[in-house]
Biotite code that builds the C-alpha atoms (Angstrom):
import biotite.structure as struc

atoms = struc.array([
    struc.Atom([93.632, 120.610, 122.422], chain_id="A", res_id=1, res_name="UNK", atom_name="CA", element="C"),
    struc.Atom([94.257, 122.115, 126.458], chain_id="A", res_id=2, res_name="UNK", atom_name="CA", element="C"),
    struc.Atom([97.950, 123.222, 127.212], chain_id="A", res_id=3, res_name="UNK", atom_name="CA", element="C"),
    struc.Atom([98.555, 120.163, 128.975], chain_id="A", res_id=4, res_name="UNK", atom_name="CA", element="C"),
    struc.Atom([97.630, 117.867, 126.094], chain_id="A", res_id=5, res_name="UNK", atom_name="CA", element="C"),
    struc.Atom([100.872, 116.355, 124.708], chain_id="A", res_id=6, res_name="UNK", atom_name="CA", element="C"),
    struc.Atom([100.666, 118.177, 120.814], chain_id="A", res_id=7, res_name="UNK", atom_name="CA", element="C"),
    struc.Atom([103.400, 115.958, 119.057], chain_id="A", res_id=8, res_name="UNK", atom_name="CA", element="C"),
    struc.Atom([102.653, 112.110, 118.439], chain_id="A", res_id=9, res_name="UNK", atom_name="CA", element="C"),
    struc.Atom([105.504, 110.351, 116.085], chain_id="A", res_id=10, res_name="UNK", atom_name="CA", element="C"),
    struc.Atom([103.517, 108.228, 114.740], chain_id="A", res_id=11, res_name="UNK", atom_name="CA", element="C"),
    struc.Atom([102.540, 110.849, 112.184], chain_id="A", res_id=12, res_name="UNK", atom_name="CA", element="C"),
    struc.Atom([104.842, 111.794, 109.837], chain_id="A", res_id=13, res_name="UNK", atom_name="CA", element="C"),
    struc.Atom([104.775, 114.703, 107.243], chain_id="A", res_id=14, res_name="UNK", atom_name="CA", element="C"),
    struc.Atom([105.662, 114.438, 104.143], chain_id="A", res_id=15, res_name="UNK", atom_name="CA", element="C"),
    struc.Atom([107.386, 117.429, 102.865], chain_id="A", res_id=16, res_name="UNK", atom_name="CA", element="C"),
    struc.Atom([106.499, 117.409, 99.444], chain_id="A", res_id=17, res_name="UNK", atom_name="CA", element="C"),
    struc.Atom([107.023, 120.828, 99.030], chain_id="A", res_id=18, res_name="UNK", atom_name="CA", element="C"),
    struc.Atom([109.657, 122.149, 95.960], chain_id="A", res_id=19, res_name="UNK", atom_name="CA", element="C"),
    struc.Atom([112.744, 123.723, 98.634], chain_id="A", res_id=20, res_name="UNK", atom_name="CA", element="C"),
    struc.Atom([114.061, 123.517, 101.897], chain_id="A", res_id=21, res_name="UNK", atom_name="CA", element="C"),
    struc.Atom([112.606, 127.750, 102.319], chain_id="A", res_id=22, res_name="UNK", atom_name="CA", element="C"),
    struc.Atom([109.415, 126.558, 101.489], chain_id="A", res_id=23, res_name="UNK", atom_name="CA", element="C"),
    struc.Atom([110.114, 123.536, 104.073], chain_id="A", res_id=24, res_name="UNK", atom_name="CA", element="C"),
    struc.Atom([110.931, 125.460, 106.881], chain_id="A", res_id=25, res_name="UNK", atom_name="CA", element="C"),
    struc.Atom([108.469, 127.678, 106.302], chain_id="A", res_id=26, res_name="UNK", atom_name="CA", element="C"),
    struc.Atom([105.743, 124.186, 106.843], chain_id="A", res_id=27, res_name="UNK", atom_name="CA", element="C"),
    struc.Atom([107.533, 123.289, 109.829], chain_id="A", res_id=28, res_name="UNK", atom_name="CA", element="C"),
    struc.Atom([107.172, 127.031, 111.321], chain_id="A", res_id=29, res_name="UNK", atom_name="CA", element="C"),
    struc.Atom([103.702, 126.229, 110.372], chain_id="A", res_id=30, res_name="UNK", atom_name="CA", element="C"),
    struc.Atom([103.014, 123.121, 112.652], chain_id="A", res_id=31, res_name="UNK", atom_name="CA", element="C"),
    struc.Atom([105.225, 123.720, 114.865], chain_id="A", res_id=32, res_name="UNK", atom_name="CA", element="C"),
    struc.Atom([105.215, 121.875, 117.911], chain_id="A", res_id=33, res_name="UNK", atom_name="CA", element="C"),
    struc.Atom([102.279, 119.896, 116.374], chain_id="A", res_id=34, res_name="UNK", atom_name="CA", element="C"),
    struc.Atom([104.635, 117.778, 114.636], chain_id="A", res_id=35, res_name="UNK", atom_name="CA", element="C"),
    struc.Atom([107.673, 115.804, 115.403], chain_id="A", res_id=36, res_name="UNK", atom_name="CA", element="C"),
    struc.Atom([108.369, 113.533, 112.594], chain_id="A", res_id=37, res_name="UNK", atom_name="CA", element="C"),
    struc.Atom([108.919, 114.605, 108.890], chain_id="A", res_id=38, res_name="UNK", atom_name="CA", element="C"),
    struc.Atom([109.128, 112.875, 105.353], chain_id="A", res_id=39, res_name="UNK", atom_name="CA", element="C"),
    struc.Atom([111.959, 114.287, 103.226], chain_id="A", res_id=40, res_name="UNK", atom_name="CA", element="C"),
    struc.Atom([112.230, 112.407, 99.288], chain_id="A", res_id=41, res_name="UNK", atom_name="CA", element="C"),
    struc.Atom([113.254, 113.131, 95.762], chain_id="A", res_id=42, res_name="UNK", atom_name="CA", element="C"),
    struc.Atom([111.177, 115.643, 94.674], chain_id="A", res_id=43, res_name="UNK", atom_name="CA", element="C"),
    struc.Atom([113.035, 117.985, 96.711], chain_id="A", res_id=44, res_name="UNK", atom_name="CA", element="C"),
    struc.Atom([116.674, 116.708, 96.771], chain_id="A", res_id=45, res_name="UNK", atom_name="CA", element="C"),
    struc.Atom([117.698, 119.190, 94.235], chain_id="A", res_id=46, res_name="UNK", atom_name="CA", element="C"),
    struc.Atom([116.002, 121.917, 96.711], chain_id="A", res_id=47, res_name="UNK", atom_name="CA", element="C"),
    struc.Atom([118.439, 121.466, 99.535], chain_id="A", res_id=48, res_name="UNK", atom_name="CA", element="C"),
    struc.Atom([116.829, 118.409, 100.508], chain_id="A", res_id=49, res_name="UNK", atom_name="CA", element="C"),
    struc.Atom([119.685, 116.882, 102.756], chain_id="A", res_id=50, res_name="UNK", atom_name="CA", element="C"),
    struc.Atom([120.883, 120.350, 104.172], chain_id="A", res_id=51, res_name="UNK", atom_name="CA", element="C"),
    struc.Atom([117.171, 120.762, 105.279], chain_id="A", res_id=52, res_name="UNK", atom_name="CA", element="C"),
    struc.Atom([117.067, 117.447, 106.728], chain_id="A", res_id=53, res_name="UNK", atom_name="CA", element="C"),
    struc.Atom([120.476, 118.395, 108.663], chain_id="A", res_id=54, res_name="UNK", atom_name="CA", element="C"),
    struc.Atom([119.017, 121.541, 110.187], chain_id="A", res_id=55, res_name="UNK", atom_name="CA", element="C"),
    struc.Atom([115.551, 120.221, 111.259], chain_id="A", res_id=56, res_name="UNK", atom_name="CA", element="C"),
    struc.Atom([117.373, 117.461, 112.793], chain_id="A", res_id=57, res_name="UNK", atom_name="CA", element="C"),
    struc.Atom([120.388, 118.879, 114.584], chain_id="A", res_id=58, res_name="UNK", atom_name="CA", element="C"),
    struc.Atom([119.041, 122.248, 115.380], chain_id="A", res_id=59, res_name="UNK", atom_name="CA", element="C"),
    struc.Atom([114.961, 121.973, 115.426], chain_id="A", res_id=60, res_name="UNK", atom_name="CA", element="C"),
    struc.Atom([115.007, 118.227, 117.068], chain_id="A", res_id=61, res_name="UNK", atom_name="CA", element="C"),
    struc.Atom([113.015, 116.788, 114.564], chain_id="A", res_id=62, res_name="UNK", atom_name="CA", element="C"),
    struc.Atom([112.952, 112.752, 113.536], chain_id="A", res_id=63, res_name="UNK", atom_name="CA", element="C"),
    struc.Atom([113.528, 112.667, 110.064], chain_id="A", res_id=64, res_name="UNK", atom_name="CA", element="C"),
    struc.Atom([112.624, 110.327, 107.562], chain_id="A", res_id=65, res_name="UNK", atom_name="CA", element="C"),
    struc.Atom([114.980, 110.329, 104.601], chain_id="A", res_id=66, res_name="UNK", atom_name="CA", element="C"),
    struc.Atom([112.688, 108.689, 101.311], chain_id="A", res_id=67, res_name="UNK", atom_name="CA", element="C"),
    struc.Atom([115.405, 108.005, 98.954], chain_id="A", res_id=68, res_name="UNK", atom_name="CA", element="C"),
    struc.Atom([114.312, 104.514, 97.743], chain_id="A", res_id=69, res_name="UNK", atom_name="CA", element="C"),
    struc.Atom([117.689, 104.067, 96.869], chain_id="A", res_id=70, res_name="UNK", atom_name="CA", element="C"),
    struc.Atom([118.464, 100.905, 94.234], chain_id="A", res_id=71, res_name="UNK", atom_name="CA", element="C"),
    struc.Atom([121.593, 100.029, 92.503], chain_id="A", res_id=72, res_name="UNK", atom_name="CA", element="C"),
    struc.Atom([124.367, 97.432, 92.928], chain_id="A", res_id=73, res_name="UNK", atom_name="CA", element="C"),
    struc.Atom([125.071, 96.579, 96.337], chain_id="A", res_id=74, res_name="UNK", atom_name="CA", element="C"),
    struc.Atom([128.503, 98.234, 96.722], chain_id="A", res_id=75, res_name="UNK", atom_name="CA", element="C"),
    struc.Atom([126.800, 101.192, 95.122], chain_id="A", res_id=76, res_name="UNK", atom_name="CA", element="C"),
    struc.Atom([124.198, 101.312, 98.043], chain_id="A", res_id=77, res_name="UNK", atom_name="CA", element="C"),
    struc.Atom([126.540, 100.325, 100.543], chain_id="A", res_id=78, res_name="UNK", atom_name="CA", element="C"),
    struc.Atom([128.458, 103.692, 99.891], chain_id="A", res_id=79, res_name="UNK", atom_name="CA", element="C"),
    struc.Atom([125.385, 105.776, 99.894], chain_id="A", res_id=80, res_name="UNK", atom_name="CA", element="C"),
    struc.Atom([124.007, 104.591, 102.997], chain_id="A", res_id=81, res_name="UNK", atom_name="CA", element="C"),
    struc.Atom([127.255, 105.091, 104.901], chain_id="A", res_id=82, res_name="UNK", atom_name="CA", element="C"),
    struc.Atom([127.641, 108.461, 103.698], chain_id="A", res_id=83, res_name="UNK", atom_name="CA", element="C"),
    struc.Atom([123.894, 109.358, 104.545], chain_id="A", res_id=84, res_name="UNK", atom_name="CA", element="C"),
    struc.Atom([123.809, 107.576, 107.712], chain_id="A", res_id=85, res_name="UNK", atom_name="CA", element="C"),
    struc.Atom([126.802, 110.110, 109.135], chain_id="A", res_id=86, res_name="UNK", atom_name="CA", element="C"),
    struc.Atom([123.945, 112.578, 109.516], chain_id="A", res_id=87, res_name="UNK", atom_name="CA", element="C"),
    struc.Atom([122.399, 110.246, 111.994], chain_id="A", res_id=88, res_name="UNK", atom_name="CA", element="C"),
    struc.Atom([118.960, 110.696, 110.756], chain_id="A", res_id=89, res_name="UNK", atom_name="CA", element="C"),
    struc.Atom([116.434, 108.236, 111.704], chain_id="A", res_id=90, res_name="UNK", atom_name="CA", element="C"),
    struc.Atom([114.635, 106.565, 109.061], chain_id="A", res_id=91, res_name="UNK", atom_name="CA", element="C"),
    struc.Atom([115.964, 105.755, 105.152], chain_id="A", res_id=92, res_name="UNK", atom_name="CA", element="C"),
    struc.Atom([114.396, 103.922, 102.203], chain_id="A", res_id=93, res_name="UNK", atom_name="CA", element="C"),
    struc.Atom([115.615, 101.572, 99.713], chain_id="A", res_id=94, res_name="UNK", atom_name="CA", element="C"),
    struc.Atom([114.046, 99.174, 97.326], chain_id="A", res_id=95, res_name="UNK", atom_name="CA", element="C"),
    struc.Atom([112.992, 95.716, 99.078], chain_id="A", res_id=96, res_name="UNK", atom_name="CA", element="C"),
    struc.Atom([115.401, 93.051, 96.773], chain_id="A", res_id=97, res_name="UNK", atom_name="CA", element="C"),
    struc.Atom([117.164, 91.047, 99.028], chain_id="A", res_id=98, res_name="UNK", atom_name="CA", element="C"),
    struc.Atom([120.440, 92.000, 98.124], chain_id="A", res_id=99, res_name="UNK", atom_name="CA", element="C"),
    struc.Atom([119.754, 96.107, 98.459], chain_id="A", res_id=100, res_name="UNK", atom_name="CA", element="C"),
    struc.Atom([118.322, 95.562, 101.735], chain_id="A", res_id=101, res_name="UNK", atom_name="CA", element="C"),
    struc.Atom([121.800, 93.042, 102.312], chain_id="A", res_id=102, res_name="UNK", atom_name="CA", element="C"),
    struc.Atom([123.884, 96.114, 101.196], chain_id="A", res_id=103, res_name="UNK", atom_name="CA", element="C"),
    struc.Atom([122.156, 98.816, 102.794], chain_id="A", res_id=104, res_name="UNK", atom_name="CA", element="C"),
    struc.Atom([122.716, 97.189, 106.523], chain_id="A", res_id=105, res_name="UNK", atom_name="CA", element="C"),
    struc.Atom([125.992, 97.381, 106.345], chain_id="A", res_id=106, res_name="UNK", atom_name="CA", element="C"),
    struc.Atom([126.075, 100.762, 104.659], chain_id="A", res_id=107, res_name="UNK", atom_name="CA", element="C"),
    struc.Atom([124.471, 101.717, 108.029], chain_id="A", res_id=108, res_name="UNK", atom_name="CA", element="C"),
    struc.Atom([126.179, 99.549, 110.686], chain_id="A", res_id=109, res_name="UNK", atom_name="CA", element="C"),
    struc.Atom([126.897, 101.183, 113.864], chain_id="A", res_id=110, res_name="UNK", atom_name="CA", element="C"),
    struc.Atom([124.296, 104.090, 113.339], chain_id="A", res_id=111, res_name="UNK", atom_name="CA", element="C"),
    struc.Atom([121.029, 103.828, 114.907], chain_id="A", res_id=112, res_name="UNK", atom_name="CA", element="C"),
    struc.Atom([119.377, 104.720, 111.080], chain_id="A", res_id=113, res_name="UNK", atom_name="CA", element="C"),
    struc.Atom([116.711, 102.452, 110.410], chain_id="A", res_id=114, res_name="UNK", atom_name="CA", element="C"),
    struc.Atom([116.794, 100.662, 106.670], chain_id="A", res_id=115, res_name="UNK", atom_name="CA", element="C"),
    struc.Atom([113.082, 100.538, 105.401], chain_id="A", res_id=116, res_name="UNK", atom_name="CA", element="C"),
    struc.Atom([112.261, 98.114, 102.408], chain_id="A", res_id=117, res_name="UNK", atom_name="CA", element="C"),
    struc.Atom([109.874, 99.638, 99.787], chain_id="A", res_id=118, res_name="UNK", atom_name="CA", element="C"),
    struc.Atom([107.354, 96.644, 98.980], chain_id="A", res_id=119, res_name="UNK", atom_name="CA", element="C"),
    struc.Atom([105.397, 97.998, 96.374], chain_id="A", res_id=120, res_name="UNK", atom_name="CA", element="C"),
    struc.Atom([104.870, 101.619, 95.801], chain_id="A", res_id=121, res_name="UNK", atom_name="CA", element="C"),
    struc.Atom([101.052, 103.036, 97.297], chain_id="A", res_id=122, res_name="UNK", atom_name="CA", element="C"),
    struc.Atom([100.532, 104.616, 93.525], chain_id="A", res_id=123, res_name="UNK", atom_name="CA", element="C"),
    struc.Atom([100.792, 101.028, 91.572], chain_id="A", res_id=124, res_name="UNK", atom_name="CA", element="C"),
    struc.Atom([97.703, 98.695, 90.837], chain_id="A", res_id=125, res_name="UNK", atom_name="CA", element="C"),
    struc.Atom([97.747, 95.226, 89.426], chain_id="A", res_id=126, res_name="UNK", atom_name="CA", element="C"),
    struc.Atom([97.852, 97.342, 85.691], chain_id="A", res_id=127, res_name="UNK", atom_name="CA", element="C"),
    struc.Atom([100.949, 98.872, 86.513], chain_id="A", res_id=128, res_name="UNK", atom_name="CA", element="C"),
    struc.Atom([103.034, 96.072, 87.815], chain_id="A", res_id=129, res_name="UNK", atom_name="CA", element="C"),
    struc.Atom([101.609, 94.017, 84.400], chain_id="A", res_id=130, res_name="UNK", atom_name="CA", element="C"),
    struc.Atom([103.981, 96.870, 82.198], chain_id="A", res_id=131, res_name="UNK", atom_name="CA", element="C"),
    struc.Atom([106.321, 96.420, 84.544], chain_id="A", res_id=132, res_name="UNK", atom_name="CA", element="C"),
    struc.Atom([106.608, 92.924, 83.773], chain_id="A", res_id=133, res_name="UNK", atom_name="CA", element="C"),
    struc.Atom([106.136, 92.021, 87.325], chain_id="A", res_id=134, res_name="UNK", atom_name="CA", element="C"),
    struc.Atom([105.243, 87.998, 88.010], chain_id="A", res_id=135, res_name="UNK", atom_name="CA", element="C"),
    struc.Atom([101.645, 87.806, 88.525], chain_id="A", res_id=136, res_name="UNK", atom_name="CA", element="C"),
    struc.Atom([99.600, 87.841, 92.173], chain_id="A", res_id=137, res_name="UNK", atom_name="CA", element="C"),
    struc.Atom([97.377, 89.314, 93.966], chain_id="A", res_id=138, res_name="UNK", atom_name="CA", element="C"),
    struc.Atom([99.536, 92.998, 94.599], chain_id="A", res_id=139, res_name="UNK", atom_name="CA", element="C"),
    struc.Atom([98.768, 92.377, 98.713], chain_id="A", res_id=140, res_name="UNK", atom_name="CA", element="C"),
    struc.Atom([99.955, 88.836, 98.312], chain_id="A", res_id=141, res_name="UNK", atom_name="CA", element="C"),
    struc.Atom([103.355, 90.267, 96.725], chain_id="A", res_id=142, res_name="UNK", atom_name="CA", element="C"),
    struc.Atom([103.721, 92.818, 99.137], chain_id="A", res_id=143, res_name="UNK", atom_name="CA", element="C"),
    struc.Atom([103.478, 90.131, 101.718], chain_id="A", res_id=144, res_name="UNK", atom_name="CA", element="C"),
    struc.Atom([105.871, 88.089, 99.814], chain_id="A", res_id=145, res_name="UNK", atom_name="CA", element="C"),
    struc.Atom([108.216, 91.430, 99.292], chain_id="A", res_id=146, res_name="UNK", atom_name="CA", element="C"),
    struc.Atom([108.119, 92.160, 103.093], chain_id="A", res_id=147, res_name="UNK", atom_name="CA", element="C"),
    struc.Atom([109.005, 88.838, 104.481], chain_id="A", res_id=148, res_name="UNK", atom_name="CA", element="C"),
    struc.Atom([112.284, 88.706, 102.337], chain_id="A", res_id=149, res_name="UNK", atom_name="CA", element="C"),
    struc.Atom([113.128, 91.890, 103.138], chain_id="A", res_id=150, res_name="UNK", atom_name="CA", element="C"),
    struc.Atom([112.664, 91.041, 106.907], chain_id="A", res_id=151, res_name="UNK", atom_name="CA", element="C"),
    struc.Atom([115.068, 87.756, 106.672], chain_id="A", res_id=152, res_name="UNK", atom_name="CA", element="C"),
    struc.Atom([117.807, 90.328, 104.664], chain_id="A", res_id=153, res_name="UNK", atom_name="CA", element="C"),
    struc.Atom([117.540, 92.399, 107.780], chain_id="A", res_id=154, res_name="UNK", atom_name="CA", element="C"),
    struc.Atom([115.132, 95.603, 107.317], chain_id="A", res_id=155, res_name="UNK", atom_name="CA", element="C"),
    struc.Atom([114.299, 97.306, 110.114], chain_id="A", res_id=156, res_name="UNK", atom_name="CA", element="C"),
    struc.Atom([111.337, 97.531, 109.037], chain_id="A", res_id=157, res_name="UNK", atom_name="CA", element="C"),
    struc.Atom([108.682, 98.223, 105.386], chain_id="A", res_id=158, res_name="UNK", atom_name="CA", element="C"),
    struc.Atom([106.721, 100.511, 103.365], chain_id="A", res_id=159, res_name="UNK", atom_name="CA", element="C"),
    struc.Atom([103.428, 99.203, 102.327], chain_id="A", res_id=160, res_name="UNK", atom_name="CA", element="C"),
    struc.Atom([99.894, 100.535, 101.528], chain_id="A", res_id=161, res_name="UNK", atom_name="CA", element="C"),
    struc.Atom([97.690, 100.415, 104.912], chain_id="A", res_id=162, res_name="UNK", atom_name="CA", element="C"),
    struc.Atom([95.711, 98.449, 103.192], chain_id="A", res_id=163, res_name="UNK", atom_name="CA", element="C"),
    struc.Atom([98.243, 95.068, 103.476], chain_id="A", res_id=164, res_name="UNK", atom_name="CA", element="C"),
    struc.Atom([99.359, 96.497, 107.478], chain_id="A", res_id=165, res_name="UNK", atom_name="CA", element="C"),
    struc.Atom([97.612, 93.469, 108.598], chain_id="A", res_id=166, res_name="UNK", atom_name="CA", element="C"),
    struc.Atom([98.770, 91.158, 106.217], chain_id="A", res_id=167, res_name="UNK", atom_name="CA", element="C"),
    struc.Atom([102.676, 91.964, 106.991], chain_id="A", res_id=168, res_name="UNK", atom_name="CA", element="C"),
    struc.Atom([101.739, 92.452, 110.980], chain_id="A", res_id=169, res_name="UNK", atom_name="CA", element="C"),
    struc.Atom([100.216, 88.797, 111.353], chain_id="A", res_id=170, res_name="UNK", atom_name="CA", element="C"),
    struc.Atom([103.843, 87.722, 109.237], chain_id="A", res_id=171, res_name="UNK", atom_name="CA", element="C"),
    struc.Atom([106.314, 85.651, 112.099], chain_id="A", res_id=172, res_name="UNK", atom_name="CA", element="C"),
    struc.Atom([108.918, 87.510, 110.751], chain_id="A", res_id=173, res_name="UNK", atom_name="CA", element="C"),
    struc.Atom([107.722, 90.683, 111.448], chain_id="A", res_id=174, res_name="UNK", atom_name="CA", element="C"),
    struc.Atom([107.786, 90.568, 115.281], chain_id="A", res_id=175, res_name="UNK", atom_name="CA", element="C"),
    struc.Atom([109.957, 93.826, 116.539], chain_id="A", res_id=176, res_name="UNK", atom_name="CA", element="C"),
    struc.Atom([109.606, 94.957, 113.075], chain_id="A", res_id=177, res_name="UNK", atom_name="CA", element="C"),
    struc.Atom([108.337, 98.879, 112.053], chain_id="A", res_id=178, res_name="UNK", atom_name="CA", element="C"),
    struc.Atom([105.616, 99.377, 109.250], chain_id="A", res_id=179, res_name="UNK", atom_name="CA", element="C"),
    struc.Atom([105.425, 102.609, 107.953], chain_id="A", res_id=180, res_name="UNK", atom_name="CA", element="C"),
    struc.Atom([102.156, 103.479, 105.537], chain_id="A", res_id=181, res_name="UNK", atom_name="CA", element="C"),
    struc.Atom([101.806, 106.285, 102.847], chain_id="A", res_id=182, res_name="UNK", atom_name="CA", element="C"),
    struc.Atom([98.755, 106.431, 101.376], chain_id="A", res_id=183, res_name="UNK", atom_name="CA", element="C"),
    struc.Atom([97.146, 107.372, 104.261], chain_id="A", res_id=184, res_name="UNK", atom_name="CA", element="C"),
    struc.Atom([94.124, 109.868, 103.667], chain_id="A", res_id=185, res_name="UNK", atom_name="CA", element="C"),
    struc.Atom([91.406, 111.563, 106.310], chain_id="A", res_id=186, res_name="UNK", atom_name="CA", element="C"),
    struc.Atom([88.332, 110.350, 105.324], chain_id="A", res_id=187, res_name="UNK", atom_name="CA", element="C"),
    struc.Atom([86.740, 112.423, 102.433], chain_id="A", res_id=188, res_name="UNK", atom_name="CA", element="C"),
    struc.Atom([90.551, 113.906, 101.566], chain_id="A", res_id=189, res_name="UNK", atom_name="CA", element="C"),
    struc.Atom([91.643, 113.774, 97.696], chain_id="A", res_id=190, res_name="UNK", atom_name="CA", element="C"),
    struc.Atom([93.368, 110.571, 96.733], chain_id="A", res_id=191, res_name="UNK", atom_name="CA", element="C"),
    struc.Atom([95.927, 112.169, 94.535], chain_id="A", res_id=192, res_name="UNK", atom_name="CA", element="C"),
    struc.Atom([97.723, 109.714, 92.604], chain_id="A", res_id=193, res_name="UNK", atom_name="CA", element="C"),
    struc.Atom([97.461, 107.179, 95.681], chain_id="A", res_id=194, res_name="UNK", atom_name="CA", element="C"),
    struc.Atom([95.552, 103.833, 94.605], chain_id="A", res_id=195, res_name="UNK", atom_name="CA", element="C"),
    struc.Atom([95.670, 101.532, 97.788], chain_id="A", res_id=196, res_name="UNK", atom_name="CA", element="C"),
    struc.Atom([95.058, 104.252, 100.989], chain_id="A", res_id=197, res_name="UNK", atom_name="CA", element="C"),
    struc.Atom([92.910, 103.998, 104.061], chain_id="A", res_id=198, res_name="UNK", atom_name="CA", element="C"),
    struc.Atom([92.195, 106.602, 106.677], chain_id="A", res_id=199, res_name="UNK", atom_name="CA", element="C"),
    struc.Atom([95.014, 107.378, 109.916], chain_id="A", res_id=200, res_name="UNK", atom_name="CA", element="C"),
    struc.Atom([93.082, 105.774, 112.205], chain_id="A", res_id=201, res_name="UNK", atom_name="CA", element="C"),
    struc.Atom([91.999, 102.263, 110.463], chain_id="A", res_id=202, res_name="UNK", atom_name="CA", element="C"),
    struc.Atom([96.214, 102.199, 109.361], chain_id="A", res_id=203, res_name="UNK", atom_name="CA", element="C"),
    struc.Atom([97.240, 102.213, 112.352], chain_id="A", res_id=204, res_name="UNK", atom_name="CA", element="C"),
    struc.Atom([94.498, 99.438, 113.963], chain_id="A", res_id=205, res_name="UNK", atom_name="CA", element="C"),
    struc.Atom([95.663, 97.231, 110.942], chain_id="A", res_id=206, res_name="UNK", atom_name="CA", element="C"),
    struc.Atom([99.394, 97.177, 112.643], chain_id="A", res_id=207, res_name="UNK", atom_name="CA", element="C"),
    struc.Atom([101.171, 100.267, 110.989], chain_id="A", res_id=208, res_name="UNK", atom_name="CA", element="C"),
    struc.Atom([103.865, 101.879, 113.740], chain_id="A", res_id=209, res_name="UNK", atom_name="CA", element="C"),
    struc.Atom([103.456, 104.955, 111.290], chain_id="A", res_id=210, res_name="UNK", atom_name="CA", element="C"),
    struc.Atom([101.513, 106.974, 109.058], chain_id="A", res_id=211, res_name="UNK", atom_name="CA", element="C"),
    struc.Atom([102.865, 108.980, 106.266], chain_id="A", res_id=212, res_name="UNK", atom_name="CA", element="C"),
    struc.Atom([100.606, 112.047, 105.179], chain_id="A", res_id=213, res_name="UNK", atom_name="CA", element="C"),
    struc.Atom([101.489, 115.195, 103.057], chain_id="A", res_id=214, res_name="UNK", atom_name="CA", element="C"),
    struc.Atom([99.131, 116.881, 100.606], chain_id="A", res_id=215, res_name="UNK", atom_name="CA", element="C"),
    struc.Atom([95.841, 116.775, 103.003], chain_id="A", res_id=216, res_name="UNK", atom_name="CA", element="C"),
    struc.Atom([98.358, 118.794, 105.411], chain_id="A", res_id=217, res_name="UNK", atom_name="CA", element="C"),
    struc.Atom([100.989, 120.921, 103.628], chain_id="A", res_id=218, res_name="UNK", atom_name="CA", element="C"),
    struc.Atom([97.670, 121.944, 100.738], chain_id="A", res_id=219, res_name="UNK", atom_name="CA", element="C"),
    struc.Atom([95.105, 122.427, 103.743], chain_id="A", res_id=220, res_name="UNK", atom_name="CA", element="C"),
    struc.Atom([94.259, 126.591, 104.466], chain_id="A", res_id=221, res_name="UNK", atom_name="CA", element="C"),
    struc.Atom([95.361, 125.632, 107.763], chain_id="A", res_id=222, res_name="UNK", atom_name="CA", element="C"),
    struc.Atom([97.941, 122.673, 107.986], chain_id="A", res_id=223, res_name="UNK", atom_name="CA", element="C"),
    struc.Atom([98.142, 122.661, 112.012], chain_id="A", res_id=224, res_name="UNK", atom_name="CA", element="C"),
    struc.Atom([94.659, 122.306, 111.965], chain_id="A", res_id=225, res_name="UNK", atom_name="CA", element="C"),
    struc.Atom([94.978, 119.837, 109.437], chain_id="A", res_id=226, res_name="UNK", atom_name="CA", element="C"),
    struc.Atom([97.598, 117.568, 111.537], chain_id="A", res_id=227, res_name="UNK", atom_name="CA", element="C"),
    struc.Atom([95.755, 118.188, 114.608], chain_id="A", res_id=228, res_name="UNK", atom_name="CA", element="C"),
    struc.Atom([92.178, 117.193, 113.424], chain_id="A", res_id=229, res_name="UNK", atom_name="CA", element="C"),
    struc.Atom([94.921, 113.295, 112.135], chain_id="A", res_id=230, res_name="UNK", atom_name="CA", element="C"),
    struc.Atom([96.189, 113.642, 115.648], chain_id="A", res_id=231, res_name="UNK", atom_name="CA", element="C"),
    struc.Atom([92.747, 113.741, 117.054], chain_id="A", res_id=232, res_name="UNK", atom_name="CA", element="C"),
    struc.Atom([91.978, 110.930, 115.467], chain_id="A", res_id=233, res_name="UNK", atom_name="CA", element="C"),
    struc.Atom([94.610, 108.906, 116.209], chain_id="A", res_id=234, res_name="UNK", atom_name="CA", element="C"),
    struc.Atom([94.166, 109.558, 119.986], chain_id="A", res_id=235, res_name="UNK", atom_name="CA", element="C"),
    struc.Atom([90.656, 108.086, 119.689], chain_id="A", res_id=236, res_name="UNK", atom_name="CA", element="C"),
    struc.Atom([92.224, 104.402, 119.231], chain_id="A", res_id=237, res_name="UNK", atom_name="CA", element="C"),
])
């Protein structure tokens, strides 16, 4: 890319999937100015998740996308969200029931934090949602289903496999909406333990506003490389 190529593009975001916030600000010294948006979950809340979060937003400028996926009783998620939306971060997950998404939006009124439904997770098939005892469907018919209701509760937006972007895009209530897709590989990348994935580019035609990626960055030999080559291809849209 020239020196006068703008490097950063938002609609990529990192997942930092790595086990501590050291090792996470050592990935973000990494890609550097290369990336503006980052993916923050579970897997390292123990690790100093939310401090991390804290200092790559307030002091490195970075969006941050908080992937807590939260679920409980409403009042229960009500009081999270308020307490994480003080540290005016810019995305947050919960589950997509009605009544989470219902509780969550007023967890987070008067912050700009936007409340993202989880339809159903990129990992799942129509096997896993059977031991889950989950109604039967076609699993992009359901996340369809799952998005729209969590739309009329209020979400600013959902997580879905790229491969249903369309499907929630062409939805009425989706209009002003955001659709953010893991399972989003480079072509001839490792799946992982992602079932339902499609490459950066062919997301992001299919309506997604953003693209989730982690292991085919943070595991490459070079990961700015790696999230330049995504970049790339996004700019070829």
């Amino acid at each position: 890319m020239s020196a006068t190529t703008p490097i950063a593009d938002d609609r990529l975001i990192v997942a930092m999937d790595v086990p501590n916030a050291i090792e996470g600000l050592k990935l973000a010294e990494r890609l550097g100015d290369a990336v503006s948006f980052y993916k923050i979950g579970l897997g390292m809340l123990t690790g100093g998740g939310l401090a991390l979060a804290n200092e790559m937003k307030q002091e490195l400028g970075k969006r941050i996308f908080l992937d807590m996926k939260l679920f409980d009783i409403g009042a229960t998620v009500e009081n999270a969200v308020r307490g994480l939306a003080q540290f005016d971060l810019d995305f947050l997950t919960v589950h997509g029931d009605p009544y989470v998404v219902r509780a969550a939006k007023e967890g987070a009124a008067g912050k700009d934090m936007k409340i993202l439904a989880v339809t159903i997770l990129t990992s799942l098939d129509r096997d896993d949602l059977d031991g889950a005892l989950i109604k039967p469907g076609e699993i992009r018919d359901l996340v369809q289903e799952r998005a729209g209701n969590a739309f009329a509760a209020g979400a600013d937006g959902v997580i879905a496999s790229p491969q249903e972007a369309a499907l929630i895009r062409a939805l009425p209530e989706a209009a002003g909406k955001l659709i953010v897709t893991p399972g989003v590989r480079p072509a001839g990348a490792d799946l992982g333990d992602q079932k339902r994935v499609a490459t950066p580019a062919s997301a992001i035609a299919d309506g997604a506003d953003h693209i989730v990626v982690g292991r085919p960055i943070w595991k490459a030999a070079d990961p700015r490389k790696a999230a330049e080559d995504i970049l790339t291809e996004l700019r070829s849209l």
